[in-house]
C-alpha positions as CSV (number, residue, x, y, z in Angstrom):
1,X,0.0,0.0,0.0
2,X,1.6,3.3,-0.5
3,X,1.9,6.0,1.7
4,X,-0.7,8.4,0.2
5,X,-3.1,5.2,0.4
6,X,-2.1,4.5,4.0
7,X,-3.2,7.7,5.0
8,X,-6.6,7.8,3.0
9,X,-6.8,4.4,5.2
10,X,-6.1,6.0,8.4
11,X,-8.7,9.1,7.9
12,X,-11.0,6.6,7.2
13,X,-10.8,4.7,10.0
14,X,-10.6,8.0,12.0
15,X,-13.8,9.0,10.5
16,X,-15.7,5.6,11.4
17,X,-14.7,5.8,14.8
18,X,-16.1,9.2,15.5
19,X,-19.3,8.5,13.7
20,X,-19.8,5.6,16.6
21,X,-18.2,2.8,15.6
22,X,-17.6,0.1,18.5
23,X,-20.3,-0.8,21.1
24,X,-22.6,2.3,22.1
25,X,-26.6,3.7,21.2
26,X,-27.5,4.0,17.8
27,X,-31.4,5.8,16.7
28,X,-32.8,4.2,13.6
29,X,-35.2,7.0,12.1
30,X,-39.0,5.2,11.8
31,X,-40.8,8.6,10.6
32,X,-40.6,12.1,10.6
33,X,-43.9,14.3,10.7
34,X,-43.7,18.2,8.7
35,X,-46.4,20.6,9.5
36,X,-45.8,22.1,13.0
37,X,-44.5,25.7,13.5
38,X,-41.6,25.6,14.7
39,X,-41.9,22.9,17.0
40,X,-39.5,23.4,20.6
41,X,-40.6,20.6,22.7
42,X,-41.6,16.6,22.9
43,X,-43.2,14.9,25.4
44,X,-44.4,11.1,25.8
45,X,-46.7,10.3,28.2
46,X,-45.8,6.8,29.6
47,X,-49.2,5.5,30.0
48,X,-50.6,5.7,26.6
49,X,-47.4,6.4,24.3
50,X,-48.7,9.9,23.2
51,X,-46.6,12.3,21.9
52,X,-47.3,16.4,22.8
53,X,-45.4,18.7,21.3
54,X,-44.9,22.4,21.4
55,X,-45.7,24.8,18.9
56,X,-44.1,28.4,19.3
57,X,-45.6,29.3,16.0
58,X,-43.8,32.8,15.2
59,X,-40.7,34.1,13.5
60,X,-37.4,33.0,15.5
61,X,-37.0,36.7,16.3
62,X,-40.1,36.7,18.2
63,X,-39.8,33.6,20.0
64,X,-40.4,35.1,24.0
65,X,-43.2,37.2,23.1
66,X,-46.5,37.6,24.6
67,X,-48.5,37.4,21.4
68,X,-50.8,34.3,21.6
69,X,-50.0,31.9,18.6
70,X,-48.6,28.9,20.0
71,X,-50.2,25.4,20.6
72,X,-50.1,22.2,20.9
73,X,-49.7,18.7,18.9
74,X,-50.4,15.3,19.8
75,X,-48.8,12.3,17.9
76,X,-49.6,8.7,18.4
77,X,-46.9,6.3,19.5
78,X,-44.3,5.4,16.9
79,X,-44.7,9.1,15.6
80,X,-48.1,8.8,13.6
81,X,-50.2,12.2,13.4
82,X,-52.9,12.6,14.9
83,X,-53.7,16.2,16.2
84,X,-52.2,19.3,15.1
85,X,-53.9,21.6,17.1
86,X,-54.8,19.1,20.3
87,X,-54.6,22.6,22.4
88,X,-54.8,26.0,20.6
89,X,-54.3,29.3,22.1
90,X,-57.3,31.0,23.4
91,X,-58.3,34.7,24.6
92,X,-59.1,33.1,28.6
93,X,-55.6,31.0,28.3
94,X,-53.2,32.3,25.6
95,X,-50.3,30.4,25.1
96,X,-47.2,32.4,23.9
97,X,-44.4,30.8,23.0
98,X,-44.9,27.4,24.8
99,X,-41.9,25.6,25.0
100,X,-40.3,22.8,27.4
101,X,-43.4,20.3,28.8
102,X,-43.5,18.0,31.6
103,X,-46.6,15.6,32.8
104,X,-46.6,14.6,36.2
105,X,-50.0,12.1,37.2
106,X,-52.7,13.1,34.5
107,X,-51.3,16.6,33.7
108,X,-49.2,18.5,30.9
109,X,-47.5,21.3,32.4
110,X,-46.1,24.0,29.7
111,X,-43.4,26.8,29.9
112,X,-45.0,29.8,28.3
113,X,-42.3,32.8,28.8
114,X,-43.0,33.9,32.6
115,X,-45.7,31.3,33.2
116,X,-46.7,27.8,33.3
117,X,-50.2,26.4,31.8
118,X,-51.5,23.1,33.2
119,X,-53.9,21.0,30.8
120,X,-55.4,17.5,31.7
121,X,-54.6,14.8,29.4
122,X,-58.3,14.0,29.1
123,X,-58.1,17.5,27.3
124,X,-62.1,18.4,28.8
125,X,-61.0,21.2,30.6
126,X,-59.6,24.7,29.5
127,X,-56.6,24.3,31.6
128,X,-55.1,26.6,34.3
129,X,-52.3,29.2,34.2
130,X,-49.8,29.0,36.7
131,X,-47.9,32.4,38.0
132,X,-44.2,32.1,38.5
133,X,-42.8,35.2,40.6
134,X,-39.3,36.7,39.1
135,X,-39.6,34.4,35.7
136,X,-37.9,36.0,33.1
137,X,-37.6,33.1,30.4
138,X,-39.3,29.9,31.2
139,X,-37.8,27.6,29.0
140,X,-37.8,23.3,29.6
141,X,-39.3,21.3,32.4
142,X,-39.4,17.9,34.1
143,X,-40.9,16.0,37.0
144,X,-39.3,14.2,39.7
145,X,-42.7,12.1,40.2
146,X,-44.6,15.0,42.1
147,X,-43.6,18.5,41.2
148,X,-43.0,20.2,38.4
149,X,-39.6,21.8,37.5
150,X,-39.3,24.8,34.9
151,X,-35.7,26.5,34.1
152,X,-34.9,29.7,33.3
153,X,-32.7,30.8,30.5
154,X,-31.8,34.4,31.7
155,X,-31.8,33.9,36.0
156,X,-30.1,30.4,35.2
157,X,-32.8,29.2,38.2
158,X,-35.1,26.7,38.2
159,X,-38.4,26.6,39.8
160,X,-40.1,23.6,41.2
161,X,-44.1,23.7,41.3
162,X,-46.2,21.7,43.6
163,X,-49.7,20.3,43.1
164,X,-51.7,23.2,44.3
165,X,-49.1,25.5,42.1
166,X,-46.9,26.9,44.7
167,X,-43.2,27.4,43.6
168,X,-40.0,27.5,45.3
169,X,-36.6,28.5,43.2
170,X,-33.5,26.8,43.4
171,X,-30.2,27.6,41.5
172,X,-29.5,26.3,37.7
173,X,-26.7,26.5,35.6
174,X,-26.1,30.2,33.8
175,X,-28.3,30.1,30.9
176,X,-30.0,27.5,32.2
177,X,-31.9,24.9,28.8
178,X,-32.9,21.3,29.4
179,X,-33.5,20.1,32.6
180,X,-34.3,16.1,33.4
181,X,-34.4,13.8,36.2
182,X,-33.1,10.0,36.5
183,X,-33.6,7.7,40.2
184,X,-33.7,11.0,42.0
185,X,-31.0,13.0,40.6
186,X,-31.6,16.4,39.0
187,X,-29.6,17.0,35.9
188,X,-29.3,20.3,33.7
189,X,-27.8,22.1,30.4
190,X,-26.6,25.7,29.8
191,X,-27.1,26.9,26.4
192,X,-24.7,30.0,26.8
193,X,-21.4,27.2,28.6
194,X,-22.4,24.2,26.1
195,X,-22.3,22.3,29.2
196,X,-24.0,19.4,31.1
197,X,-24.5,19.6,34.9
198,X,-25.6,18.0,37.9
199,X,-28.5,20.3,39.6
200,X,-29.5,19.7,43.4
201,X,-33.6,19.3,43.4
202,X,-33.6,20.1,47.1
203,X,-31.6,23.5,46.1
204,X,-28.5,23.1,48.8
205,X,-25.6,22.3,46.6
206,X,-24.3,24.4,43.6
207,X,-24.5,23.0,40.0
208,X,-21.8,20.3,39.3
209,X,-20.5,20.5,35.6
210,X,-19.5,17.5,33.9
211,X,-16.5,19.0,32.3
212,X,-17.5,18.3,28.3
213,X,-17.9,21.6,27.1
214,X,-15.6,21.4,24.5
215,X,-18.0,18.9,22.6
216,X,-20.8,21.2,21.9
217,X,-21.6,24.7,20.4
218,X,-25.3,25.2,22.1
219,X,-27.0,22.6,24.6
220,X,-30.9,22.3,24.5
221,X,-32.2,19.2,25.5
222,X,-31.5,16.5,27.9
223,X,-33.1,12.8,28.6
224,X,-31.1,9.6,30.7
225,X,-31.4,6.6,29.6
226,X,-32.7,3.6,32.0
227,X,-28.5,2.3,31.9
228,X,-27.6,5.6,32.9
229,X,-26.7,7.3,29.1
230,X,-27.2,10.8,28.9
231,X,-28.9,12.4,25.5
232,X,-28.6,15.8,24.8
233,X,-29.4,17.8,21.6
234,X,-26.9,20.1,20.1
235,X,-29.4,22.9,18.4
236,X,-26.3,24.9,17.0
237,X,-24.1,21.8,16.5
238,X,-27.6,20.4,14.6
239,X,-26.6,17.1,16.5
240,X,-27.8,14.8,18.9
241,X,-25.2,13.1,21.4
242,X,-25.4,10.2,24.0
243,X,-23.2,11.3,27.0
244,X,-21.7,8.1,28.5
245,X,-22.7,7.0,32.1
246,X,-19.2,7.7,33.7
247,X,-20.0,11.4,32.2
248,X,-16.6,11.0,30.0
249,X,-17.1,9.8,26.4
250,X,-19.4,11.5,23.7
251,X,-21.1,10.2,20.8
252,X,-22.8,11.9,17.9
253,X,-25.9,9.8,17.3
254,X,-28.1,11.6,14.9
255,X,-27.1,14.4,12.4
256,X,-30.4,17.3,12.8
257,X,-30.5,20.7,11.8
258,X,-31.8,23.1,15.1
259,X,-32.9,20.0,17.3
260,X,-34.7,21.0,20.4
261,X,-36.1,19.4,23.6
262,X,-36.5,16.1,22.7
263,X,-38.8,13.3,24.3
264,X,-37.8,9.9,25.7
265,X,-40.4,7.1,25.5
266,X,-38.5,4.2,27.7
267,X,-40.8,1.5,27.5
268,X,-40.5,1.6,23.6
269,X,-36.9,2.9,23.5
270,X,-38.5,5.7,21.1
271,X,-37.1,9.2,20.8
272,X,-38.7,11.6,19.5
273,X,-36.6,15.1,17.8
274,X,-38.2,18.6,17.3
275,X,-36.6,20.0,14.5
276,X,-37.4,23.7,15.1
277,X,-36.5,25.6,12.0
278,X,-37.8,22.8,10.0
279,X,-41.0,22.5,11.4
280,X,-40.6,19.0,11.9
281,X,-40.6,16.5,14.4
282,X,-38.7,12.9,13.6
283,X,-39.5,9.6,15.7
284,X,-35.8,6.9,16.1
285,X,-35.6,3.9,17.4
286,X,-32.9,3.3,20.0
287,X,-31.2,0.2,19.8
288,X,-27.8,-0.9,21.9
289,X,-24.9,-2.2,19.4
290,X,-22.4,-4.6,21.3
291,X,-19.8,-3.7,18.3
């Protein structure tokens, strides 16, 4: 082989390896669904496999403002439509620029700028709007089982909400994005530091980063796998990365232009990928590859 040939070879091999070669995740795309405005936010429902996602439905420019065009979508499990507008914006209950959900028991919880709106699942009831003193940008949420947690982009706090909708704040990364919770622990991403950290739910203990900044150009989402793999979507980077459970080794799974908050269905290893300047949301099946 000659030497010019030897080092074709060698880039090659370079090239597999970072693309995931070897044991690790891979996400098999099974369907990806157009039609939304600019979707920011998936979330599955683990008793029925439903799929809501989050609508800001204006120019990028105009993303945190109070004008009353977003709403909601509902996909059936395996990421087949089924309702564009399952919740639209209305004059008693706006919604903004809804953008991170949670559901905790029989409830979707949605950042909306400075406030949270609460719908019921069974989608009878006009839903409730939840106040969030000192909000600035509410941006992603998640549930530890009984509250709901919302982060804020510009304090770089989080909030935690109870059942009867009263908050208490505890500190975030700066810039605070995704937020996610896995046996107990509290984990978070700052948009502004590209990184990933450890949060405290109880609020005691300052954030702990994970030291894997250099890997990433602008952190959105976050989701932990059941063996401890962390997911997190790149939005500037337009990539989607599994974090490795010792917090040292990163992967690029999925190549996606602006991917936002994504949503983690465990019992059918299904992940589901806003594409927010696509207006598109795409559905993969995770599968673990022993080589």
């Amino acid at each position: 082989m000659s030497a010019r040939a030897c080092v074709v070879f060698s880039l090659l091999c370079v090239a597999a390896a970072g693309c995931g070669a070897g044991p690790g995740w891979r996400a098999h795309e099974m369907a990806s669904i157009g039609g939304f405005d600019a979707p920011e936010c998936a979330v599955v429902d683990p008793a029925s496999g439903l799929v809501y996602v989050s609508n800001i439905a204006t120019a990028r420019e105009e993303h945190w403002t109070d004008d009353g065009t977003g709403f909601i979508s509902r996909l059936k499990a395996g990421g087949i439509a089924d309702v564009m507008k399952w919740k639209d914006s209305t004059a008693a209950l706006p919604l903004n620029g809804p953008k991170g959900m949670c559901i905790v028991a029989d409830r979707l919880y949605v950042a909306d700028n400075t406030r949270v709106v609460c719908y019921g699942l069974a989608g009878d009831e006009p839903g409730r709007r939840i106040e969030v003193p000192g909000a600035k940008r509410l941006n992603d949420m998640a549930t530890d089982g009984s509250s709901a947690f919302v982060s804020d982009t510009v304090t770089g706090k989080v909030y935690a909400i109870d059942a009867k909708g009263a908050t208490r704040e505890l500190q975030g990364p700066p810039s605070a994005n995704g937020i996610a919770f896995f046996k107990g622990r509290m984990f978070g991403v700052s948009w502004g530091l590209h990184e990933v950290y450890e949060l405290d739910p109880a609020g005691k203990e300052e954030p702990k980063p994970f030291g894997l900044a250099k890997h990433f150009k602008g952190l959105d989402g976050i989701e932990v796998l059941d063996d401890g793999t962390f997911i997190v979507t790149d939005f500037v980077g337009g990539k989607v990365c599994t974090i490795s459970p010792d917090r040292k080794t990163v992967h690029e799974i999925i190549a996606v232009h602006s991917a936002a908050d994504i949503g983690l269905d465990r019992q059918r290893r299904m992940l589901y990928v806003p594409s927010l300047m696509s207006n598109a949301v795409s559905a993969y099946k995770l599968e673990w590859k022993k080589k």
